[in-house]
mmCIF file as gemmi writes it, N, C-alpha and C atoms, coordinates in Angstrom:
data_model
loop_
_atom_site.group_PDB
_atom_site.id
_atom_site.type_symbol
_atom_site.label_atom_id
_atom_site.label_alt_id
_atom_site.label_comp_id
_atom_site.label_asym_id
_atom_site.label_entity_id
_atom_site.label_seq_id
_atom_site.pdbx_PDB_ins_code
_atom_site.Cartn_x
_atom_site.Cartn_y
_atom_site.Cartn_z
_atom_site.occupancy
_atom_site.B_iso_or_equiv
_atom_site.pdbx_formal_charge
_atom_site.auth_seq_id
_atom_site.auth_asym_id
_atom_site.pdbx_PDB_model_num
ATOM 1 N N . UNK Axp A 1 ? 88.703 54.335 51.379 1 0 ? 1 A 1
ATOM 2 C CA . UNK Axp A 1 ? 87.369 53.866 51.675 1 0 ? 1 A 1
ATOM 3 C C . UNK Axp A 1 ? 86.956 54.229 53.099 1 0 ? 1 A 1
ATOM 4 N N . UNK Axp A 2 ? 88.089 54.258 54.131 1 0 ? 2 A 1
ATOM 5 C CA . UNK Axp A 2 ? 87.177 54.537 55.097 1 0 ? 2 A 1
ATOM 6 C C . UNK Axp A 2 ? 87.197 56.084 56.035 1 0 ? 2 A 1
ATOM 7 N N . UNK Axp A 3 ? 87.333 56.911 54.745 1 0 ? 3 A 1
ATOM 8 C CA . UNK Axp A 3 ? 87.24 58.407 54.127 1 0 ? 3 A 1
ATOM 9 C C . UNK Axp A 3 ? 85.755 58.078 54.062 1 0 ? 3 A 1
ATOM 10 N N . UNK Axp A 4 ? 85.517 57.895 53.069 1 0 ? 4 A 1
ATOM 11 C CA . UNK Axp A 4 ? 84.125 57.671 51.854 1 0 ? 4 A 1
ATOM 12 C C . UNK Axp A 4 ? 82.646 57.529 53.049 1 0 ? 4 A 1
ATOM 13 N N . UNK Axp A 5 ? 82.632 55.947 53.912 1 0 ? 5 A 1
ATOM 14 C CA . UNK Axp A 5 ? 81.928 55.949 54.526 1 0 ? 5 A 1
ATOM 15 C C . UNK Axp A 5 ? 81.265 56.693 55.337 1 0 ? 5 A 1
ATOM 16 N N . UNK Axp A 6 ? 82.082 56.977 56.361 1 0 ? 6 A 1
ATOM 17 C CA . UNK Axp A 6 ? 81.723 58.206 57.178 1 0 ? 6 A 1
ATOM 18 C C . UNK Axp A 6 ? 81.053 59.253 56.619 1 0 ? 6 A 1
ATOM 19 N N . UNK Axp A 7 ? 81.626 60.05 55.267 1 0 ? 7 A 1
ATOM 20 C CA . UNK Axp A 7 ? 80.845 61.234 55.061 1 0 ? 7 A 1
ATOM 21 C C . UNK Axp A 7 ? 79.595 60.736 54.281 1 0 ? 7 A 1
ATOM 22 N N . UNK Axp A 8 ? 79.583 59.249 53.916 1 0 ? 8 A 1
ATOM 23 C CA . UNK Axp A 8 ? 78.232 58.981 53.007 1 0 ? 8 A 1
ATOM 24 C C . UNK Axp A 8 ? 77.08 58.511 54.312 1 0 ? 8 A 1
ATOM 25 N N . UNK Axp A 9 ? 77.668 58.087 55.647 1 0 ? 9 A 1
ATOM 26 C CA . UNK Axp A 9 ? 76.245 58.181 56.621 1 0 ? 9 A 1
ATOM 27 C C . UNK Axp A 9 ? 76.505 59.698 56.92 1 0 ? 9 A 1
ATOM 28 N N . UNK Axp A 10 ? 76.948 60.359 56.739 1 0 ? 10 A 1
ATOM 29 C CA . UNK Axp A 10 ? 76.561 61.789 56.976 1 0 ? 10 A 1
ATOM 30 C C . UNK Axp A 10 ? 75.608 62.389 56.008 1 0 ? 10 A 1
ATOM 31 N N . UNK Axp A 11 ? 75.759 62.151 55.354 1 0 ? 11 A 1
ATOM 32 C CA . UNK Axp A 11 ? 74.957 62.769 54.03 1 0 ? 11 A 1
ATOM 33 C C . UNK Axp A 11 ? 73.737 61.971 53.794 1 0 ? 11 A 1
ATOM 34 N N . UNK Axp A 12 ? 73.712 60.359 54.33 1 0 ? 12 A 1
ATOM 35 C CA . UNK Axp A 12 ? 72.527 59.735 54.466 1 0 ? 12 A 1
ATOM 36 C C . UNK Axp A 12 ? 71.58 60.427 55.472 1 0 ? 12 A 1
ATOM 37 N N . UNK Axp A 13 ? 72.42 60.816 56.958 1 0 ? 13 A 1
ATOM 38 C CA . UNK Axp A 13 ? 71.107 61.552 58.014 1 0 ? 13 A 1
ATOM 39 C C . UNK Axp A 13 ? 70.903 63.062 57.637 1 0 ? 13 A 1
ATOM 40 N N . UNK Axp A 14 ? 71.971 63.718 56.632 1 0 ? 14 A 1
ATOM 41 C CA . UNK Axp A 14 ? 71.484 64.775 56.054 1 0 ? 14 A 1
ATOM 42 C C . UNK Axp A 14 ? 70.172 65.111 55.123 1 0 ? 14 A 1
ATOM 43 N N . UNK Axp A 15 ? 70.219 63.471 54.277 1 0 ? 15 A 1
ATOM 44 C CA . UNK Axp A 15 ? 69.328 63.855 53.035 1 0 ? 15 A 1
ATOM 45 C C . UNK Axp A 15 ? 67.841 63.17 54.076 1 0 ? 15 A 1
ATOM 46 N N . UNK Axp A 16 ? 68.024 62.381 55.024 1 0 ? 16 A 1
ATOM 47 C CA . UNK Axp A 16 ? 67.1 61.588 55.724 1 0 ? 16 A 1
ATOM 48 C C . UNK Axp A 16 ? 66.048 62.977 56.75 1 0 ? 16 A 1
ATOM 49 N N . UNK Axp A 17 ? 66.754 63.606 56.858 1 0 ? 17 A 1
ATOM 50 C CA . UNK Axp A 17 ? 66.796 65.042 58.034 1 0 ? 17 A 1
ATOM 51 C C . UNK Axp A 17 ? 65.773 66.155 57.195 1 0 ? 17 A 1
ATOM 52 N N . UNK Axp A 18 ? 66.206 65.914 55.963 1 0 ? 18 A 1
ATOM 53 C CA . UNK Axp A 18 ? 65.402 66.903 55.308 1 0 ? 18 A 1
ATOM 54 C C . UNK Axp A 18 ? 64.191 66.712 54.274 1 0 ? 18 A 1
ATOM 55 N N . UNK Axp A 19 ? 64.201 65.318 54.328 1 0 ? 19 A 1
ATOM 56 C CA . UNK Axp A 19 ? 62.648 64.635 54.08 1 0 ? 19 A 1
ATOM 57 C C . UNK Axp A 19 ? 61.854 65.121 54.996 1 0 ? 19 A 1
ATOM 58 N N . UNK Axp A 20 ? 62.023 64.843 56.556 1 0 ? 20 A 1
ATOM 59 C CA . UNK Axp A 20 ? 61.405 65.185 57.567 1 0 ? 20 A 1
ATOM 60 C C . UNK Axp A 20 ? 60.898 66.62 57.163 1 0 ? 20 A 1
ATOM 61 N N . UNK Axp A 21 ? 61.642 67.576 57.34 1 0 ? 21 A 1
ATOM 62 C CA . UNK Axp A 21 ? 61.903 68.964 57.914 1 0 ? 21 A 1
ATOM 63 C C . UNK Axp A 21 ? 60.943 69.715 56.546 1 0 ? 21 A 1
ATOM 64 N N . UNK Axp A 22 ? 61.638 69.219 55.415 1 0 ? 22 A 1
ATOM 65 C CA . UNK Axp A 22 ? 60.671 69.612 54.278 1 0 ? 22 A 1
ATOM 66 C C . UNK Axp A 22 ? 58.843 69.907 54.155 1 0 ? 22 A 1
ATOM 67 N N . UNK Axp A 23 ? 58.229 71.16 54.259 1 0 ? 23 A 1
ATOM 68 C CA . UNK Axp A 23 ? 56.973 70.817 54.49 1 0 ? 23 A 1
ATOM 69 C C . UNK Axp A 23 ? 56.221 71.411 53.426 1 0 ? 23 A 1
ATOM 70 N N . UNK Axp A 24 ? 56.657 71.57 51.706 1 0 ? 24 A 1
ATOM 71 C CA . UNK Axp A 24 ? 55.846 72.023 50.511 1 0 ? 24 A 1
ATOM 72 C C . UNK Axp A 24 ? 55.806 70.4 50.075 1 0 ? 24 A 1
ATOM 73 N N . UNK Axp A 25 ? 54.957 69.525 49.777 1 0 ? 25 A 1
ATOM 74 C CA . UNK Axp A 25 ? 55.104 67.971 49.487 1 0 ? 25 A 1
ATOM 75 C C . UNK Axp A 25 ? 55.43 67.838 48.04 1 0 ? 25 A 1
ATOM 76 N N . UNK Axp A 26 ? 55.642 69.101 47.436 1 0 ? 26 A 1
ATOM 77 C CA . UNK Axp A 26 ? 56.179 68.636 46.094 1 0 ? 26 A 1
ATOM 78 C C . UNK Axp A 26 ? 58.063 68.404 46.052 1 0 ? 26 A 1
ATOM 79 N N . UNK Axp A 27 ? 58.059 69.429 46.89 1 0 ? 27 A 1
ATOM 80 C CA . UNK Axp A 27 ? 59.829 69.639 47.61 1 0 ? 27 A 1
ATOM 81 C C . UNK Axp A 27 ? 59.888 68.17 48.165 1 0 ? 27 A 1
ATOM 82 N N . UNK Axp A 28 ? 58.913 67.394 49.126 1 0 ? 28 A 1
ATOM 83 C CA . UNK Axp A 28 ? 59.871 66.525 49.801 1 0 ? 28 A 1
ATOM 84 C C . UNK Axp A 28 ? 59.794 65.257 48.708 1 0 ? 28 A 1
ATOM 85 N N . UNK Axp A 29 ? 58.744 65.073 47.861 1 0 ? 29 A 1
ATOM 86 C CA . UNK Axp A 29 ? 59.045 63.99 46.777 1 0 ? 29 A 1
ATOM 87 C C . UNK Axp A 29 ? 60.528 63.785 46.372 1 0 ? 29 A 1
ATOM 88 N N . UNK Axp A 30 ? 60.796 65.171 45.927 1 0 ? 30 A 1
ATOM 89 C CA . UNK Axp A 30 ? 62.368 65.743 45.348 1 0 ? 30 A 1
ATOM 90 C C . UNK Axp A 30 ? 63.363 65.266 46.525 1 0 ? 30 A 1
ATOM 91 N N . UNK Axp A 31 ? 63.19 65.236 47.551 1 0 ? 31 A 1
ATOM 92 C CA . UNK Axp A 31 ? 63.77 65.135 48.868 1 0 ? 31 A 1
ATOM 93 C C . UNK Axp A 31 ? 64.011 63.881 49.37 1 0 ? 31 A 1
ATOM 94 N N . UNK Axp A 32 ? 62.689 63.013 48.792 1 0 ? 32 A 1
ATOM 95 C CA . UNK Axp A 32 ? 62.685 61.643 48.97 1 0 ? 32 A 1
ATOM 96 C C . UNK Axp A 32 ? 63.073 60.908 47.784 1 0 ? 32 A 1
ATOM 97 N N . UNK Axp A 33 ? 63.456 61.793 46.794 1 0 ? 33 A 1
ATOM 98 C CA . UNK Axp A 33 ? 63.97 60.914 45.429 1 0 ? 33 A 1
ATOM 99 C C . UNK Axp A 33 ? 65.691 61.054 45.891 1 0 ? 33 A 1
ATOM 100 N N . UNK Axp A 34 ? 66.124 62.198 46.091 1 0 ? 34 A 1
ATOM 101 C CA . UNK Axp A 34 ? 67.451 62.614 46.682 1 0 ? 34 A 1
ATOM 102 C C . UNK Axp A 34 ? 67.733 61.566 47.584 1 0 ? 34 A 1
ATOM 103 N N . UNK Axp A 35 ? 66.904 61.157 48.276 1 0 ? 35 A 1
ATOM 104 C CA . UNK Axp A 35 ? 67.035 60.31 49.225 1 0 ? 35 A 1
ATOM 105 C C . UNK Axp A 35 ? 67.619 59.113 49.235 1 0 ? 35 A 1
ATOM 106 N N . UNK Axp A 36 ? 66.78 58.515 48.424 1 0 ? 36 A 1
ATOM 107 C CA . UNK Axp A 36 ? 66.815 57.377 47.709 1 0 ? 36 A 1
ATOM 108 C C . UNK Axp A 36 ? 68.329 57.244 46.861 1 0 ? 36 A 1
ATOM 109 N N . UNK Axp A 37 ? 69.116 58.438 46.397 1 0 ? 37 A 1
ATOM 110 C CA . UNK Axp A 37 ? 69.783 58.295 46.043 1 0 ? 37 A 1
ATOM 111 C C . UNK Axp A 37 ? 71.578 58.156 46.558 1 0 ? 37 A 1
ATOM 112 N N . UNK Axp A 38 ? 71.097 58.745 47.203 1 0 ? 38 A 1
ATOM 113 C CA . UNK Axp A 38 ? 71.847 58.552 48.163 1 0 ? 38 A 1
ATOM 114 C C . UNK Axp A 38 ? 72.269 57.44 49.149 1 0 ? 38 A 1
ATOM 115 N N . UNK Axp A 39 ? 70.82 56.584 49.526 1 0 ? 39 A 1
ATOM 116 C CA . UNK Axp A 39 ? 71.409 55.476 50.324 1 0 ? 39 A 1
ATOM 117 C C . UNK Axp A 39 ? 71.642 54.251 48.584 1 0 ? 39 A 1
ATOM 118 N N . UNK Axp A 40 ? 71.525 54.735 47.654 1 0 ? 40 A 1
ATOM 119 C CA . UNK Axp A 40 ? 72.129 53.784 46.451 1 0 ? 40 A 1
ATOM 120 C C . UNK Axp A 40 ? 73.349 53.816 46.526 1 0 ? 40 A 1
ATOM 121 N N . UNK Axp A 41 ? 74.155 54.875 46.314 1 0 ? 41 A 1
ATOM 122 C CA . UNK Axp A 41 ? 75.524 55.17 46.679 1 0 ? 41 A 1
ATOM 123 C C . UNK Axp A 41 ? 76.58 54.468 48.152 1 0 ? 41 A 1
ATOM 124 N N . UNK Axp A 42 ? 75.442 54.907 48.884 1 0 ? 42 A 1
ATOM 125 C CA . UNK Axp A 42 ? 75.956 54.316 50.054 1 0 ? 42 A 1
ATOM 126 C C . UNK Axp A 42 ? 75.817 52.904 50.109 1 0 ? 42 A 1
ATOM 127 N N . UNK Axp A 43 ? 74.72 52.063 49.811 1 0 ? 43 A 1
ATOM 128 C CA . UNK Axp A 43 ? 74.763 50.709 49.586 1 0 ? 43 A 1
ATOM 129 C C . UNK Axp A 43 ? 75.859 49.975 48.454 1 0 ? 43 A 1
ATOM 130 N N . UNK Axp A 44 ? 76.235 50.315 47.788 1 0 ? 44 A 1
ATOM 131 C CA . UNK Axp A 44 ? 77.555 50.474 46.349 1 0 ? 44 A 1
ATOM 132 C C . UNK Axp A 44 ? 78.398 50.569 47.593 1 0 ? 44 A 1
ATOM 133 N N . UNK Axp A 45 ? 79.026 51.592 48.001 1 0 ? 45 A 1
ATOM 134 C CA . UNK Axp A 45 ? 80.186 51.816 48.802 1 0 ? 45 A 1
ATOM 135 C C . UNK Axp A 45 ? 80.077 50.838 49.64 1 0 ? 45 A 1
ATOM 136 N N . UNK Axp A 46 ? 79.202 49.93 50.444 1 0 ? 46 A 1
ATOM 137 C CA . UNK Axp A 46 ? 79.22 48.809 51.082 1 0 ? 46 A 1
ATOM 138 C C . UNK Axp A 46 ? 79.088 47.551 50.887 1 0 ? 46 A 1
ATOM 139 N N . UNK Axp A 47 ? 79.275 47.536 49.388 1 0 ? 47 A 1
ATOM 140 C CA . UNK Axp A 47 ? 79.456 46.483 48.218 1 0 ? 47 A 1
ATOM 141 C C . UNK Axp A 47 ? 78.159 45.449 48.555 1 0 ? 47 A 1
ATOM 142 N N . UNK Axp A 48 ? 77.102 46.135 48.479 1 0 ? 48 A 1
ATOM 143 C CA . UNK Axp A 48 ? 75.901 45.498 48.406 1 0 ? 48 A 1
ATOM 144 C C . UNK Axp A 48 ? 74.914 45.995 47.182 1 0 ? 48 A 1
ATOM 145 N N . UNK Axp A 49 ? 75.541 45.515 45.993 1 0 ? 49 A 1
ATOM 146 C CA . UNK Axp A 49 ? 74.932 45.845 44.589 1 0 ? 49 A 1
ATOM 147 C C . UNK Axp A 49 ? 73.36 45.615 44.52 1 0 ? 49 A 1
ATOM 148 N N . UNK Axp A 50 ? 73.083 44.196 44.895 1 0 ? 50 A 1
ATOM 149 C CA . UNK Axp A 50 ? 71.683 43.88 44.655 1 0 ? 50 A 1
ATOM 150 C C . UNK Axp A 50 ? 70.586 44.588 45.321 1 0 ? 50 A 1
ATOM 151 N N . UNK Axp A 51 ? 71.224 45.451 46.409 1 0 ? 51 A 1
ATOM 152 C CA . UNK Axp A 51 ? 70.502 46.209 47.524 1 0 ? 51 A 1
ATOM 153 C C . UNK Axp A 51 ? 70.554 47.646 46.738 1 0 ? 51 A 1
ATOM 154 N N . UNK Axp A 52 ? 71.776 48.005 46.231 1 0 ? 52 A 1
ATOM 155 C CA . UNK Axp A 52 ? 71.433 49.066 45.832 1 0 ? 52 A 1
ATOM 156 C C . UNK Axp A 52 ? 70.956 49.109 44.252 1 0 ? 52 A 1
ATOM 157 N N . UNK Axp A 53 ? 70.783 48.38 43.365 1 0 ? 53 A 1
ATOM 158 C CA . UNK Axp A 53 ? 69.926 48.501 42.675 1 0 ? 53 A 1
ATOM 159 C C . UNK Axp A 53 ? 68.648 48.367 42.559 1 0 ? 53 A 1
ATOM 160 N N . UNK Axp A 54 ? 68.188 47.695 44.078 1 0 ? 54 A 1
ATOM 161 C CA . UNK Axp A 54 ? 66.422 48.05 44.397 1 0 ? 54 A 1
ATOM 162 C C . UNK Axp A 54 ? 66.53 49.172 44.52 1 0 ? 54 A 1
ATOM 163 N N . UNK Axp A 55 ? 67.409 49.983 45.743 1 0 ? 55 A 1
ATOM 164 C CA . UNK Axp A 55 ? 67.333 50.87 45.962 1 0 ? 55 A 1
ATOM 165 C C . UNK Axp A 55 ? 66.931 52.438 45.066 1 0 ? 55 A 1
ATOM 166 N N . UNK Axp A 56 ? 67.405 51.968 44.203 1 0 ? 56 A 1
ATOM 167 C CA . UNK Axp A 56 ? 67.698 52.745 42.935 1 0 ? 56 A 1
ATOM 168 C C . UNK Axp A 56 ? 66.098 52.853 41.893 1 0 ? 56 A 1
ATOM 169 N N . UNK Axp A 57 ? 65.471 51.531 41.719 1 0 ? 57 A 1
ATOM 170 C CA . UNK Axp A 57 ? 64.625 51.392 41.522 1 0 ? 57 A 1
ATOM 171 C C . UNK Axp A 57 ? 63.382 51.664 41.852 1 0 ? 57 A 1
ATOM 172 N N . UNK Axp A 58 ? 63.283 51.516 43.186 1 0 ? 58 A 1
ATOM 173 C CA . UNK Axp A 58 ? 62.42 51.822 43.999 1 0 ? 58 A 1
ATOM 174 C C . UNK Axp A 58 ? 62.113 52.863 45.035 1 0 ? 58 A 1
ATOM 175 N N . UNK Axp A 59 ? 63.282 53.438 45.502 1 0 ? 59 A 1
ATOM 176 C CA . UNK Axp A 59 ? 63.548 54.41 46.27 1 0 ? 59 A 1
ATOM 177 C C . UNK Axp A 59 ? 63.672 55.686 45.516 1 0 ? 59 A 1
ATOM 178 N N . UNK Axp A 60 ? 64.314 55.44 44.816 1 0 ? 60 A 1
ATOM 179 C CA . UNK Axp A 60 ? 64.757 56.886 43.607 1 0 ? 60 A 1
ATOM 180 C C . UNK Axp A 60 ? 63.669 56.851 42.669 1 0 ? 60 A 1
ATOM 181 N N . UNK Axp A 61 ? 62.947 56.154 41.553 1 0 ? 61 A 1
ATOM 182 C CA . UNK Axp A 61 ? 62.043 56.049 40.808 1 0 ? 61 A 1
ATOM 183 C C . UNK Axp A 61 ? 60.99 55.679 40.717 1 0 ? 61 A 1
ATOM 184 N N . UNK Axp A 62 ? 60.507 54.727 41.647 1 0 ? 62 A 1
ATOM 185 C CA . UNK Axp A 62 ? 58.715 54.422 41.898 1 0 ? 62 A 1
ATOM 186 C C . UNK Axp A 62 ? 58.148 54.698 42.472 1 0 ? 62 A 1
ATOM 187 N N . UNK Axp A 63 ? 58.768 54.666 43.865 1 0 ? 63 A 1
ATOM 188 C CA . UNK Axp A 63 ? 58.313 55.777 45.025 1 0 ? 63 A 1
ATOM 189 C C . UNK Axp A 63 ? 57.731 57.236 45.056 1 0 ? 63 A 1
ATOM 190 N N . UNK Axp A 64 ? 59.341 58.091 44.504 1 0 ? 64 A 1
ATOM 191 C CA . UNK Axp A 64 ? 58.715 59.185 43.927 1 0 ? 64 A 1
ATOM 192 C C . UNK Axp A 64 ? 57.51 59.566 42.725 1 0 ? 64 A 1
ATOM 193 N N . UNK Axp A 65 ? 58.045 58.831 41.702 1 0 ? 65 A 1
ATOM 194 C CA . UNK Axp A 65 ? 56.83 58.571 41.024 1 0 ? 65 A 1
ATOM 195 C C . UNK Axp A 65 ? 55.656 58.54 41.299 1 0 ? 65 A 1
ATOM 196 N N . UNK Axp A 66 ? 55.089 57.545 42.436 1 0 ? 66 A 1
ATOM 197 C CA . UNK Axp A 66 ? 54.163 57.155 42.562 1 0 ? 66 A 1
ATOM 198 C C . UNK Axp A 66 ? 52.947 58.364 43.961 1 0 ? 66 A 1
ATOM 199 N N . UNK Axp A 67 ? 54.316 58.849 44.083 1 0 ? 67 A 1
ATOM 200 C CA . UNK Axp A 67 ? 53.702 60.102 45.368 1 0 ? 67 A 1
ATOM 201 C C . UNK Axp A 67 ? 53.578 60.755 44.19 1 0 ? 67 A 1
ATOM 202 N N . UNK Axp A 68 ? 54.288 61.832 43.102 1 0 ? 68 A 1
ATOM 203 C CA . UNK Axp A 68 ? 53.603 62.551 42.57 1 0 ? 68 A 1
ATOM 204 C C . UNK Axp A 68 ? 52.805 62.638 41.491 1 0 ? 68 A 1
ATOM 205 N N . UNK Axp A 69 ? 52.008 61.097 41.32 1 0 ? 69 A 1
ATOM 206 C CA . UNK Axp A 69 ? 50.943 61.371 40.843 1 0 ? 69 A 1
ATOM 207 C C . UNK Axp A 69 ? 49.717 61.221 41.542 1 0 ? 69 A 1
ATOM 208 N N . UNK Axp A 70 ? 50.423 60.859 42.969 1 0 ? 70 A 1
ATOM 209 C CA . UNK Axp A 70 ? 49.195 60.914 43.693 1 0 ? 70 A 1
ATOM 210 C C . UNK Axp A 70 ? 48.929 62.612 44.481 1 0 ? 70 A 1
ATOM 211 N N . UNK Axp A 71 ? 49.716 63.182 44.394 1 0 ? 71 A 1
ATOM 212 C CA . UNK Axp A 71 ? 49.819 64.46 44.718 1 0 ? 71 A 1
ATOM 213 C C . UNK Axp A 71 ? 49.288 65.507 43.359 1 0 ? 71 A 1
ATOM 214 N N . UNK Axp A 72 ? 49.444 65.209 42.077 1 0 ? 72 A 1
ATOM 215 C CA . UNK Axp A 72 ? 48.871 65.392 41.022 1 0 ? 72 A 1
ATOM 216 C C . UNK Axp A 72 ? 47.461 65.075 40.943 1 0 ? 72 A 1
ATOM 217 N N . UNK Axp A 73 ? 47.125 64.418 41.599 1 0 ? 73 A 1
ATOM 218 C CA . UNK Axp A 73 ? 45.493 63.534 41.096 1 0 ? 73 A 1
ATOM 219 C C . UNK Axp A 73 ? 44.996 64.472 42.574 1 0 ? 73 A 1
ATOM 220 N N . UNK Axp A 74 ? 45.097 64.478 43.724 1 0 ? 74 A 1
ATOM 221 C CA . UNK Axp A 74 ? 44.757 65.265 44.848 1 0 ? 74 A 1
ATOM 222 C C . UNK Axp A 74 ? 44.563 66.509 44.39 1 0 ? 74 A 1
ATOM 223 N N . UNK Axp A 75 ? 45.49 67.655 43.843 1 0 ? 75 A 1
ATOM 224 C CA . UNK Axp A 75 ? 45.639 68.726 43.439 1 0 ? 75 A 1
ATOM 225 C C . UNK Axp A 75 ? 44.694 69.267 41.975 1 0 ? 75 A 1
ATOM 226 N N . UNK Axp A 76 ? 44.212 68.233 41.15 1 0 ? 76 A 1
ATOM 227 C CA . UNK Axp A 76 ? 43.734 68.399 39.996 1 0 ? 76 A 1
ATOM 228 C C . UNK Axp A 76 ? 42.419 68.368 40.454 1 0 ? 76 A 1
ATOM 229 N N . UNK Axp A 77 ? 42.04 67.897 41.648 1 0 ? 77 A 1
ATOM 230 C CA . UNK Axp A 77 ? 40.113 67.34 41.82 1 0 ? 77 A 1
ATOM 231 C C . UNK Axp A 77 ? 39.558 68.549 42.35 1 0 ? 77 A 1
ATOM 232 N N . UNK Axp A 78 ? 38.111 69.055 41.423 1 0 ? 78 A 1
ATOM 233 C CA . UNK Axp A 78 ? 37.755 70.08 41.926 1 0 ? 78 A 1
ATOM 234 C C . UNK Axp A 78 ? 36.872 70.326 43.464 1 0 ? 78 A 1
ATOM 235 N N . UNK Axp A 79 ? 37.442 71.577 43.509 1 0 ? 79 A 1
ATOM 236 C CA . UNK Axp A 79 ? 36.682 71.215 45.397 1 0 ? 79 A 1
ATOM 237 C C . UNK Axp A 79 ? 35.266 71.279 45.356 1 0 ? 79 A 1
ATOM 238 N N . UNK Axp A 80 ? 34.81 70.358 46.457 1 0 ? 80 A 1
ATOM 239 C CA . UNK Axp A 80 ? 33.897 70.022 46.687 1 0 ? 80 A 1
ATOM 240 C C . UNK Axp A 80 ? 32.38 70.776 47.113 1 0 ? 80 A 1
ATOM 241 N N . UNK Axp A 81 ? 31.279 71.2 46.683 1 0 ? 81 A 1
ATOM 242 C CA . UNK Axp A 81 ? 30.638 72.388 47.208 1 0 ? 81 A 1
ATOM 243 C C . UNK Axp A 81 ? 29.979 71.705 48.965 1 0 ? 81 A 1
ATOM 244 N N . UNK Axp A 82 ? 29.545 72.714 49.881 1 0 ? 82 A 1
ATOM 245 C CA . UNK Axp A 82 ? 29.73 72.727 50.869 1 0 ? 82 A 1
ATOM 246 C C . UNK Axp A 82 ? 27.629 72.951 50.77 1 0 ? 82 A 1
ATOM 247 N N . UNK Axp A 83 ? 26.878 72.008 51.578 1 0 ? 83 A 1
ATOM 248 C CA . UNK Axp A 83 ? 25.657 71.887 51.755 1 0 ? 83 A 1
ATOM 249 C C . UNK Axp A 83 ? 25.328 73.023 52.106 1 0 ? 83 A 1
């Protein structure tokens, strides 16, 4: 276990690093679902279940969700004519 930790906050400021850095917003949804999955794992490995099944819920699946249909609904509206 205390193998495990260390490389799972590594991989937390890895997957955290590249939300940032990511700049196509369909990539960082993907980036921020990755994300999310990751600190689930890592919350499990720190035997905080109830944390990581929000996590899981919300971080990994509604979140993303909820950006790409708002990135869907942005992208679908026709542009606007210009006076």
């Amino acid at each position: 276990m205390t193998v495990i930790l260390p490389l799972l906050f590594l991989l937390t400021a890895a997957s955290g690093t590249a939300v940032v850095l990511v700049r196509d917003p369909a990539r960082q949804i993907f980036a921020i679902a990755v994300n999310g999955l990751v600190l689930t794992i890592l919350f499990d490995a720190l035997q905080a279940p109830d944390v990581a099944l929000s996590e899981l819920a919300v971080g990994s699946a509604a979140v993303p969700l909820l950006f790409l249909v708002a990135l869907m609904a942005v992208r679908t509206q026709p542009p606007e004519e210009k006076s």
